[in-house]
C-alpha positions as CSV (number, residue, x, y, z in Angstrom):
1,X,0.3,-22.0,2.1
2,X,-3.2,-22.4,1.8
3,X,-5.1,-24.1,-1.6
4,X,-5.7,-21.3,-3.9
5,X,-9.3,-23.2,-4.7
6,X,-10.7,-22.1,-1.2
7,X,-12.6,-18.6,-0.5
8,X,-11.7,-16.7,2.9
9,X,-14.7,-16.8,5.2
10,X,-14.4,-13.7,7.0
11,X,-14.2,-11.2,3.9
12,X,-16.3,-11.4,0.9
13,X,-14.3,-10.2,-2.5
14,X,-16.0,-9.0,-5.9
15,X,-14.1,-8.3,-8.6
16,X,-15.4,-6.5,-12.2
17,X,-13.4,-6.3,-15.7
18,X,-16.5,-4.5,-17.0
19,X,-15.8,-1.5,-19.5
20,X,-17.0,1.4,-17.6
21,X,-18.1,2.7,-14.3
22,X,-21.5,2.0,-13.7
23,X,-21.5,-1.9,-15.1
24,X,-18.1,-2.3,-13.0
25,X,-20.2,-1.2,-9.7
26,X,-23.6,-3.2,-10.5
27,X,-21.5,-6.6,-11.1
28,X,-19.1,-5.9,-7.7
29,X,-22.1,-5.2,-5.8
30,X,-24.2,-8.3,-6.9
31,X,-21.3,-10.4,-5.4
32,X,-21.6,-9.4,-1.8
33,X,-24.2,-9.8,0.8
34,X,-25.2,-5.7,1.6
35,X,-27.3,-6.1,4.4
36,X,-24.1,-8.2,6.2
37,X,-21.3,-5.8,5.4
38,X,-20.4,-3.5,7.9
39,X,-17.5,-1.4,5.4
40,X,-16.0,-2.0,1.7
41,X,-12.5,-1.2,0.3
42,X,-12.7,-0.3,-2.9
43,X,-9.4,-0.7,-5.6
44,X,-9.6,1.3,-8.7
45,X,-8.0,0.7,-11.9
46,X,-5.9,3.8,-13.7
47,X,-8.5,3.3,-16.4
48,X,-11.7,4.4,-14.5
49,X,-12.2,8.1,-13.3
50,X,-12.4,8.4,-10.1
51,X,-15.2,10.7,-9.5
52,X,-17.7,8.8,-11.4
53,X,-16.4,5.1,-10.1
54,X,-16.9,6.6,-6.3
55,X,-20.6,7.8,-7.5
56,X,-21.1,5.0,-9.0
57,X,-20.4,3.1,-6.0
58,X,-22.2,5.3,-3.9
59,X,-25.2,4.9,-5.7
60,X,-24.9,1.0,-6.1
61,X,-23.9,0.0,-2.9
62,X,-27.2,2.0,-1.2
63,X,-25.6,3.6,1.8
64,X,-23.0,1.0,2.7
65,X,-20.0,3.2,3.5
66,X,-17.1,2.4,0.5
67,X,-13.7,3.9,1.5
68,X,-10.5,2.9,-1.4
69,X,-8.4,4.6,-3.3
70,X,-6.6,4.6,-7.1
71,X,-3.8,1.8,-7.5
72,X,-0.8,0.8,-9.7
73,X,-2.4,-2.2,-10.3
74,X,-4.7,-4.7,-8.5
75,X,-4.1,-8.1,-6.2
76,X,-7.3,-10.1,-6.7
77,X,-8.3,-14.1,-6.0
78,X,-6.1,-14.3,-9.7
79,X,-3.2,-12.6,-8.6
80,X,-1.9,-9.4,-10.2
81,X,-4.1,-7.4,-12.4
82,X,-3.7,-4.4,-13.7
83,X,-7.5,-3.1,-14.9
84,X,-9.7,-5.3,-12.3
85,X,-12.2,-3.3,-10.2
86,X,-11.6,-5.1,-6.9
87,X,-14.2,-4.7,-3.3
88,X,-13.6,-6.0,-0.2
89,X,-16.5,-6.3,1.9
90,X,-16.0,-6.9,5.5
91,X,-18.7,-8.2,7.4
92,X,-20.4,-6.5,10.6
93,X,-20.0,-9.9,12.5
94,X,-16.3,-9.1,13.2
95,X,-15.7,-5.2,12.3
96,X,-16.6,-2.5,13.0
97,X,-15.4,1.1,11.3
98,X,-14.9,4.7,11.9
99,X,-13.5,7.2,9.2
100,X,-11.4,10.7,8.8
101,X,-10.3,12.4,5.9
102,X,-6.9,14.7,6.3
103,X,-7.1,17.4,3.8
104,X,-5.5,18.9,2.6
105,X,-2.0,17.6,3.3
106,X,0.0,20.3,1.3
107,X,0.8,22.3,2.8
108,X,0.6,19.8,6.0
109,X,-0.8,21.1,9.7
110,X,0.8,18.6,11.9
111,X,-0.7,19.8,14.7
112,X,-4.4,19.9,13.2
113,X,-4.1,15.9,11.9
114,X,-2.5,14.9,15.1
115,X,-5.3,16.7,17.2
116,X,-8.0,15.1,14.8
117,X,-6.8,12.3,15.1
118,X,-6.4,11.7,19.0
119,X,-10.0,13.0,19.1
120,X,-11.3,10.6,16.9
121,X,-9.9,7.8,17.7
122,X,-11.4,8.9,21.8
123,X,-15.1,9.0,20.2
124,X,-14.4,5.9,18.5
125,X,-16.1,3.3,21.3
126,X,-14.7,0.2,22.6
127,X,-16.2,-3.0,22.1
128,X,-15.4,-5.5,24.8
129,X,-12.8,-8.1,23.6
130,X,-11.9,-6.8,20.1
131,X,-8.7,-5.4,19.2
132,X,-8.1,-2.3,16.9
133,X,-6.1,-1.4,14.3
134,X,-5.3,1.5,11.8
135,X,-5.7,1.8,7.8
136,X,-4.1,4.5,6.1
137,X,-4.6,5.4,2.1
138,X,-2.6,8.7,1.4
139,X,-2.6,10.3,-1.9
140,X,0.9,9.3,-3.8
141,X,1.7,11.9,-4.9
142,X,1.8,14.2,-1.9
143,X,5.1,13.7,-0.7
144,X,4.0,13.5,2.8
145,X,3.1,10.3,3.6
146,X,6.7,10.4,5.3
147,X,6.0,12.9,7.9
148,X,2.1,11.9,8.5
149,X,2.5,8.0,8.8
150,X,5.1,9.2,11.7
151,X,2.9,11.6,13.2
152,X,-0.1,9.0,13.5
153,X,2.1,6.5,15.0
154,X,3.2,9.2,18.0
155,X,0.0,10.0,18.5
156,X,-2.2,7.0,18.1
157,X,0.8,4.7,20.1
158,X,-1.2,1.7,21.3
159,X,-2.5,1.3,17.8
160,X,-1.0,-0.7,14.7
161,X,-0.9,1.3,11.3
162,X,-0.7,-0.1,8.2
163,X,-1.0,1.9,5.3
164,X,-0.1,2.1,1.4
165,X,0.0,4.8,-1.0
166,X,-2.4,5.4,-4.2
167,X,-0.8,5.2,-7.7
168,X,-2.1,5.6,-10.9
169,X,0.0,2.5,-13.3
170,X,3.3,4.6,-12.8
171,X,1.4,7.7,-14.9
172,X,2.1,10.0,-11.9
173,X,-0.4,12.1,-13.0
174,X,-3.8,11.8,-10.7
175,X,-3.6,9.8,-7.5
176,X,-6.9,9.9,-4.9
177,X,-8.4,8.4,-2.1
178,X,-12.1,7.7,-1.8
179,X,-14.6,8.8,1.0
180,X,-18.1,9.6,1.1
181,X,-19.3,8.9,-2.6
182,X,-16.3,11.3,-3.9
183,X,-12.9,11.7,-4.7
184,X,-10.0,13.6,-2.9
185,X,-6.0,14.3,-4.1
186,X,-4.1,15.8,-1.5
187,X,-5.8,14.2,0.8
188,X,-5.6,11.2,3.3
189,X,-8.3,8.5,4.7
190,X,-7.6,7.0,8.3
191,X,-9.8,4.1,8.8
192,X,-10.3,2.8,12.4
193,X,-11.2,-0.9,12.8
194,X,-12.1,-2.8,15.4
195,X,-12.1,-6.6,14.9
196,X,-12.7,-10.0,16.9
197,X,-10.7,-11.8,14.5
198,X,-6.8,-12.1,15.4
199,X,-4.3,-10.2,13.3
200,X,-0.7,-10.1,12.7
201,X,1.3,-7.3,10.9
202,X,3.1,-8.5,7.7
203,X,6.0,-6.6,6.1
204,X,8.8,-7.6,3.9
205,X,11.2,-6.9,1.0
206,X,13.7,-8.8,-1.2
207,X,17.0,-7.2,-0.8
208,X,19.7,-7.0,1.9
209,X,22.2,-4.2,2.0
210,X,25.1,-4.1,-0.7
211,X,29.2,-3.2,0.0
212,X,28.6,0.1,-2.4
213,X,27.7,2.7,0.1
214,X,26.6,6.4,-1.0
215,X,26.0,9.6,0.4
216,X,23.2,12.3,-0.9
217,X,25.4,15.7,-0.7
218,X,22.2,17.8,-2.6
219,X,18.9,17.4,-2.2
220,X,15.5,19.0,-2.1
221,X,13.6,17.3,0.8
222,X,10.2,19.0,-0.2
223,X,10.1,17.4,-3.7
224,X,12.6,14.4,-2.8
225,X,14.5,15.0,-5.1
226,X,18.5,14.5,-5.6
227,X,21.0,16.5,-7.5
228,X,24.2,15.4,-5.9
229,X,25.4,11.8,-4.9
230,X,28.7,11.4,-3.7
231,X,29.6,15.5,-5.1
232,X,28.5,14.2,-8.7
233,X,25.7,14.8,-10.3
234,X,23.0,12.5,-9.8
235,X,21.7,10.2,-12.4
236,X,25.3,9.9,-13.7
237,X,27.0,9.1,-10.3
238,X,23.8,6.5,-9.7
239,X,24.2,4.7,-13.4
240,X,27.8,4.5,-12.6
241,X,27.5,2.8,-9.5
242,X,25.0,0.2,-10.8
243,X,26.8,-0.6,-14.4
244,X,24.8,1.1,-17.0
245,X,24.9,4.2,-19.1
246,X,22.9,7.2,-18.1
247,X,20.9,6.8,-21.4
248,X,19.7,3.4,-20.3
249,X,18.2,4.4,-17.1
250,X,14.5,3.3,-17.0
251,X,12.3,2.1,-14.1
252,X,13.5,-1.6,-14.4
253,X,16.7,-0.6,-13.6
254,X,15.6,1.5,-10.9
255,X,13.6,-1.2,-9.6
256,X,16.2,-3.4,-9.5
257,X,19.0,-1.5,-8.1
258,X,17.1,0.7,-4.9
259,X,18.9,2.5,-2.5
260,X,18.3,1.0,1.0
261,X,18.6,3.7,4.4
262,X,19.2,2.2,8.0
263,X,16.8,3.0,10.3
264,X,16.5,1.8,13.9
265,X,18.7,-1.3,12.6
266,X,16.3,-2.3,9.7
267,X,16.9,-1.1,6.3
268,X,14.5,0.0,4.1
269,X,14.1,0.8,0.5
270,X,13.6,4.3,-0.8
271,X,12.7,4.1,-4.8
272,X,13.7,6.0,-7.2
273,X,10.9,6.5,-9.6
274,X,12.8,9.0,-12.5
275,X,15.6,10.8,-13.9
276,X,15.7,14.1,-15.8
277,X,17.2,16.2,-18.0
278,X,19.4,18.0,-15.5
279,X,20.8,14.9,-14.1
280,X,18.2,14.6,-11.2
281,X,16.8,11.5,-9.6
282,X,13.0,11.8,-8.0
283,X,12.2,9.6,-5.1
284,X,8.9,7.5,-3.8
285,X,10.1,8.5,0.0
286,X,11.5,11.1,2.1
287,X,15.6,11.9,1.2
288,X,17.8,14.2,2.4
289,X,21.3,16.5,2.6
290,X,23.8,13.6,3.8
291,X,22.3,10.7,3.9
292,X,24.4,7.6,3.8
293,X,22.8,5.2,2.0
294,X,23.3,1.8,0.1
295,X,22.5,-0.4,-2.9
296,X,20.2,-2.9,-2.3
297,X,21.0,-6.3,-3.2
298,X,18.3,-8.4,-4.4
299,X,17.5,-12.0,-3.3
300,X,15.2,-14.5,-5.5
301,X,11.3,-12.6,-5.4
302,X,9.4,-15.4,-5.5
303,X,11.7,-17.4,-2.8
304,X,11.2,-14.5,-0.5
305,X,7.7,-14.0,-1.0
306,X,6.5,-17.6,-0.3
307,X,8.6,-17.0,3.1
308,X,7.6,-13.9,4.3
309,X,3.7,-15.1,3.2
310,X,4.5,-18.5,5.2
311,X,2.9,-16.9,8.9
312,X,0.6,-18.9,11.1
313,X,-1.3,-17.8,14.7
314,X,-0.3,-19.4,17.9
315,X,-2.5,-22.6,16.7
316,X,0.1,-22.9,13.8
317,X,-3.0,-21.9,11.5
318,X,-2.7,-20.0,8.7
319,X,-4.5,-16.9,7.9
320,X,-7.6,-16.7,6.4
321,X,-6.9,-13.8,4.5
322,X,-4.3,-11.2,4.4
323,X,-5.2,-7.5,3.1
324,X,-1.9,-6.4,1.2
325,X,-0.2,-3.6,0.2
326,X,2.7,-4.4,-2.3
327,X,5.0,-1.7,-3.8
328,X,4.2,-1.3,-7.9
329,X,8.1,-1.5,-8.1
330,X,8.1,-4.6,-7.4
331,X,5.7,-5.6,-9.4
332,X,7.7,-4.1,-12.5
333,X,10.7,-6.7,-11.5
334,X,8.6,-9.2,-11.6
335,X,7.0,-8.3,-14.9
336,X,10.0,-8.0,-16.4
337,X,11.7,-11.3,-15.1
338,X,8.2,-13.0,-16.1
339,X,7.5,-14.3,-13.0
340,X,3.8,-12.8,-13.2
341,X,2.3,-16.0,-13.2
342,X,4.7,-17.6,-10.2
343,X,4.1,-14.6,-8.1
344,X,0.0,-14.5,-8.8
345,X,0.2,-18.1,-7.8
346,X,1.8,-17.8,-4.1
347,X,-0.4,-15.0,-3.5
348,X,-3.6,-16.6,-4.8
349,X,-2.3,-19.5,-2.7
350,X,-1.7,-17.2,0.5
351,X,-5.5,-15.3,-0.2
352,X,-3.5,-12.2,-0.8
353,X,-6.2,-9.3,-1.6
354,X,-5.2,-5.4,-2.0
355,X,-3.7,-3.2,-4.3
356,X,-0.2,-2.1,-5.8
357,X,0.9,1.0,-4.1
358,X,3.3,4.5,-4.6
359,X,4.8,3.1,-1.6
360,X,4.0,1.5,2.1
361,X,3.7,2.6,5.4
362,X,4.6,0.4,8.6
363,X,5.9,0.5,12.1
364,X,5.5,4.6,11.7
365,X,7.8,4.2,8.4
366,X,6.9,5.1,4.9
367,X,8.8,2.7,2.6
368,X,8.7,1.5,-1.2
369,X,9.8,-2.1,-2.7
370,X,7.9,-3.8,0.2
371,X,5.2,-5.5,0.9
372,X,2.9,-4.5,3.7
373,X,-0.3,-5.9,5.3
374,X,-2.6,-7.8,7.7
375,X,-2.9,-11.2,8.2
376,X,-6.3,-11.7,9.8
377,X,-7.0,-15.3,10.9
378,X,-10.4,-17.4,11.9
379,X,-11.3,-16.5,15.6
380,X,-11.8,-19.8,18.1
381,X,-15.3,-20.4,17.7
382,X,-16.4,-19.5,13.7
383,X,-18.8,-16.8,13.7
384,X,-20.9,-17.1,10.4
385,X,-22.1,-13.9,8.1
C-alpha cells in the first residue's frame, strides 16, 4: 500500500467543493497543466446540473476534450465524498484518446453500436509499443448496460473494457454522461485509450456465495424487475429469507444481503435497489424467468478491500494510480457500519481516484457491489509531463 502523502506522477487530479458550476470549473482547471493534458474525466456531484457543469467545463478548460459522467458519490485523494467535483487529467506523454457516443440506447440497435464500434476502433491509429484499452460510462438508468457491455466485448475482443455506470446519490431520477461540452441520458461514451504505461484490470467484491439458494419464477427482463421468487411474491419471499419484516426493507438491508448469479464459475452480485407496493423488487442488473440464484454472504469490507487493492507489476511495484469504479451499494454498507473513514484511508493509501457507480462492467459483465478499475503503473524509464 503506497503512503497516502504522495501524488501519482502520471495523472494530475483537481478536485472543487465550490458552490456552483462555474467557481467549481475555474478552481479544477487552475490545478492542472492544460497545454500537457491530452484528455480529462470529469465526476459530477448530484448537486450540480449537468448541462451547465459540462458548459462550464467546456468553456474553462479551452478546448481540452472533458469526457465524465454523474456519480453516486465521488473517490478523491481524501477518500469518499459525496459533493466534490473531481478531474482527472491525463497527460499526452503517455495517452492518447478517441471518443464515441452510443445514443440512444433505448430502444438499443445492437447491430448499429457494434458496427460503430468496430469502425472506430479501425480509424483509431496505432502507436508503436503502447497498449490499448476501453472506458465505458453508460447512463444508469438505461437498463442496458447488460446487453451493451457484452456486445462491446464480442466485438472489440483483443481489447480490455472497463466501465461503470452513472448515478445520481441513489435519487434515480437523472443519470448522464458527458461529451462534447454537453450532456446525454440514454446515452453511452466509449473512450479508446492508448497508453505506454503498463496496466492491470482490478475487480472485486466482499461476499462469497451463501447455502440459501433461490429461483426468480416472474420477472420482467426489460425493467429487471421481480414479482415472483421461489412462487411467492417478491419482497415478502426475499425479507423472509434474510430475517426481517417486509416493512423494514430499506437499501441497507438490500446492500447487505445481495443476491449473487454464477456465471462462467465466478459469481457476481446483482443489487437490488427497491421494493414496492405490489410486492416487487427492482434490480441494478439484468434478471430473469428462472434464474437460480443465491445470498451473498459478506466477508469484513475493509479486510477485502486492502487485499484486492494490494496488486503490484512484474517488478513487485505498486501502482501509481488506479482509476476506480466502486458500486454506491457498497458505499451505503460502509456508511452505515462507519467505516467511512477506514475505507477513505486504504484507498487514499492505494491512490484510488473515480467515482461511485449504478453498477460496473468487467470481463464483458455488468455487475453491482463491486469494485472495478485500472491499475496503471510507472513505465521503465519515467517519462516526465
Amino acid at each position: 500500500m503506497l503512503d497516502d502523502r504522495t501524488s501519482p506522477g502520471h495523472v494530475a487530479v483537481a478536485v472543487s467543493r465550490a458552490g456552483d458550476e462555474r467557481a467549481a470549473a475555474r478552481e479544477v482547471a487552475a490545478q492542472i497543466n492544460q497545454r500537457a493534458t491530452c484528455f480529462l474525466l470529469a465526476f459530477v456531484p448530484g448537486r450540480f446540473s449537468g448541462a451547465r457543469m459540462a458548459a462550464a467545463l467546456e468553456e474553462t478548460l479551452e478546448g481540452v476534450p472533458v469526457f465524465g459522467c454523474s456519480t453516486a458519490g465521488q473517490i478523491t485523494p481524501q477518500g469518499y465524498e459525496t459533493d466534490a467535483l473531481l478531474l482527472l487529467a491525463f497527460p499526452k506523454a503517455h495517452f492518447r484518446c478517441s471518443s464515441i457516443l452510443f445514443e440512444p440506447l433505448t430502444p438499443l440497435s445492437s447491430t448499429t453500436i457494434a458496427t460503430a464500434a468496430q469502425r472506430h476502433e479501425k480509424t483509431f491509429s496505432h502507436t508503436a509499443g503502447w497498449q490499448r484499452l476501453g472506458l465505458l460510462f453508460a447512463d444508469g438508468l438505461s437498463k442496458q448496460e447488460d446487453v451493451l457491455i457484452s456486445m462491446l466485448e464480442t466485438v472489440l475482443a483483443d481489447l480490455p473494457l472497463f466501465g461503470g455506470s452513472a448515478g445520481d446519490a441513489l435519487r434515480f431520477e437523472q443519470t448522464y454522461v458527458m461529451h462534447q461540452g454537453h450532456c446525454f441520458s440514454n446515452a453511452a461514451l466509449l473512450l479508446l485509450l492508448e497508453t505506454d504505461l503498463p496496466f492491470q484490470g482490478v475487480g472485486f467484491d466482499h461476499f462469497l456465495p451463501g447455502e440459501t439458494q433461490l429461483v426468480i419464477t416472474d420477472a420482467d427482463p426489460d425493467e429487471r424487475k421481480v414479482f415472483e421468487i421461489n412462487g411467492a411474491p417478491a419482497a415478502p419471499e426475499y425479507a423472509r429469507l434474510v430475517g426481517c419484516a417486509v416493512e423494514d426493507l430499506s437499501p441497507q438491508i438490500f446492500a447487505e444481503n445481495p443476491m449473487l448469479i454464477e456465471y462462467k464459475g465466478q459469481h457476481y452480485v446483482r443489487a437490488i435497489w427497491g421494493a414496492d407496493d405490489t410486492g416487487a423488487l427492482s434490480f441494478l442488473a439484468a434478471i430473469d424467468d428462472g434464474l437460480i440464484m443465491r445470498l451473498g454472504r459478506g466477508q469484513e469490507i475493509v479486510r477485502t478491500l486492502r487485499s484486492g487493492l494490494d496488486i503490484h507489476d512484474a517488478a513487485g511495484r505498486s501502482p501509481d494510480f488506479i482509476l476506480g469504479f466502486d458500486c454506491v451499494l457498497r458505499k451505503l454498507e460502509i456508511e452505515q457500519k462507519q467505516l467511512s473513514d477506514s475505507v477513505s484511508e486504504v484507498l487514499a493509501g492505494a491512490r484510488v481516484f473515480g467515482f461511485n457507480t449504478y453498477g460496473e462492467q468487467h470481463c464483458g459483465v455488468h455487475m453491482n457491489q463491486t469494485l472495478v478499475g485500472v491499475a496503471f503503473f510507472a513505465p521503465d524509464q519515467r517519462k516526465l509531463w
